[in-house]
C-alpha positions as CSV (number, residue, x, y, z in Angstrom):
1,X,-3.4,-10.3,-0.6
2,X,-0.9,-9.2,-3.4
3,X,-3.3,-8.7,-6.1
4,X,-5.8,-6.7,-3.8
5,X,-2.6,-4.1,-2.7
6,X,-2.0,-4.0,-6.4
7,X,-5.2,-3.2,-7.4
8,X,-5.1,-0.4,-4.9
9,X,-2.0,1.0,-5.8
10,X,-3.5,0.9,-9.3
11,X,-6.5,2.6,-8.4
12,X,-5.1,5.5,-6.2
13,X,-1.2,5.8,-6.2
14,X,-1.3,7.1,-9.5
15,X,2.3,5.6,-10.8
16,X,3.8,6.6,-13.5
17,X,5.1,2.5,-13.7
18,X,3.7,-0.6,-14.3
19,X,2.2,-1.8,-10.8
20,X,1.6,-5.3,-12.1
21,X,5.5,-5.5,-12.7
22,X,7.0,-3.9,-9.5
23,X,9.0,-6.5,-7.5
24,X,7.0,-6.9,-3.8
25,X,10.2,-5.0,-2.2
26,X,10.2,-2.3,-5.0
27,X,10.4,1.5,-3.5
28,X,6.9,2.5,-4.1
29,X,8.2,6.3,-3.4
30,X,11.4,6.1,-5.5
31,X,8.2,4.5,-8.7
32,X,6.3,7.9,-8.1
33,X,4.3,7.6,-5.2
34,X,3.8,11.1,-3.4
35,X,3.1,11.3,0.1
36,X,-0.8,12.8,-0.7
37,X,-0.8,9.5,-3.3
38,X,-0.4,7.7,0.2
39,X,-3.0,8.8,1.9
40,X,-5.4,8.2,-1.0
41,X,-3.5,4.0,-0.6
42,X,-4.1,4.1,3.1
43,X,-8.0,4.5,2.4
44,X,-8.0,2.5,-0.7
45,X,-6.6,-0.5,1.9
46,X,-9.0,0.2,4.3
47,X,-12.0,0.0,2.4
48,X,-10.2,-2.8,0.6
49,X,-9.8,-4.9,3.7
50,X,-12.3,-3.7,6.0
51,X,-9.1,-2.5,8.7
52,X,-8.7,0.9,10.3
53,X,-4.9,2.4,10.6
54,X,-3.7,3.2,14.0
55,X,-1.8,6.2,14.4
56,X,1.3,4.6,15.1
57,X,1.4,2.8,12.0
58,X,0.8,6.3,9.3
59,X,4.3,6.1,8.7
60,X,6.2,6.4,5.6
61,X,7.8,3.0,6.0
62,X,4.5,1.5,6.4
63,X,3.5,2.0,2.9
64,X,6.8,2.1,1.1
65,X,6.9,-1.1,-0.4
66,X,4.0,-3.8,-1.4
67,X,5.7,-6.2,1.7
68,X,5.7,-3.3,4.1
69,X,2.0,-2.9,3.4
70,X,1.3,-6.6,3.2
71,X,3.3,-6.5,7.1
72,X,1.1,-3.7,7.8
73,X,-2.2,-5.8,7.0
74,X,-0.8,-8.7,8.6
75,X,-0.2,-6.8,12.0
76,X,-4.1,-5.8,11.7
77,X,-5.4,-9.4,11.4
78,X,-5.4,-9.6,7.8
79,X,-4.9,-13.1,6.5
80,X,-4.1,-14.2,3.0
């Protein structure tokens, strides 16, 4: 699951750092992701895993870290 949120960060969060090298608890906000950025993750991980976002979960928390958003997934039925 790691190396597929990576892969989407890569593609559509648009960081100005090194995705490959963030640590899984890294601020994804504080390494340049903006909140439109997010959005663009949020359908990158759908498509990605085939899931669909409640409402309650398009939070900021939600996708501010790659183990928030690996959390997320899980909470959808997402397994490694």
């Amino acid at each position: 699951m790691d190396s597929v949120i990576r892969d989407v960060l890569i593609n559509h969060a648009k960081l100005p750092v090194d995705v490959a090298g963030l640590d899984r608890a890294a601020d994804l906000y504080t390494a340049g992701l903006t909140s439109h950025a997010s959005v663009n993750v949020m359908l990158g991980l759908e498509d990605a895993f085939d899931v669909e976002f409640p409402d309650e979960m398009l939070r900021k928390s939600t996708f501010e870290s790659i183990a928030s958003i690996e959390e997320a997934l899980r909470r959808l039925g997402v397994e490694d």
